[in-house]
C-alpha positions, 0 to 999 in steps of 0.5 A: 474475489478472495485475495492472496496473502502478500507481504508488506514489502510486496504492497510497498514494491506494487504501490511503487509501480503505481507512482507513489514513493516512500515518505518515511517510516514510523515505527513498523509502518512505511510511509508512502506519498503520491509524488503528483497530485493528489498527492496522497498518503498510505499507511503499510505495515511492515509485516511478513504478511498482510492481512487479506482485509486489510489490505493498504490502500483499498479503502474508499479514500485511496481509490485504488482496485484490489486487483492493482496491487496483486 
């Protein structure tokens, strides 16, 4: 499936909906946190836009579907 290209503040608003809030900010990367256990943390950039590989939260410790975030 070929991914559409989103923005960092698109990701953040979609991982919101998802249960996790912002944590903080580092540099240009928004800190997101899981609010219930597991309480987790993604890393996204905030950037115009994304790339389509790396999409925050997609790898294999986040457990989440690409297709939650679009």
């Amino acid at each position: 499936m070929k991914l559409p290209v989103i923005s960092g503040s698109d990701a953040v608003k979609a991982f919101r909906k998802m249960g996790y809030e912002v944590d903080g900010q580092h540099g240009s990367h928004i800190i997101l946190r899981r609010s219930e256990p597991p309480h987790r943390r993604l890393s996204v950039p905030n950037h115009k836009e994304l790339a389509r590989g790396n999409s925050p939260g997609t790898d294999s410790g986040s457990r989440i579907d690409r297709r939650r975030i679009l």
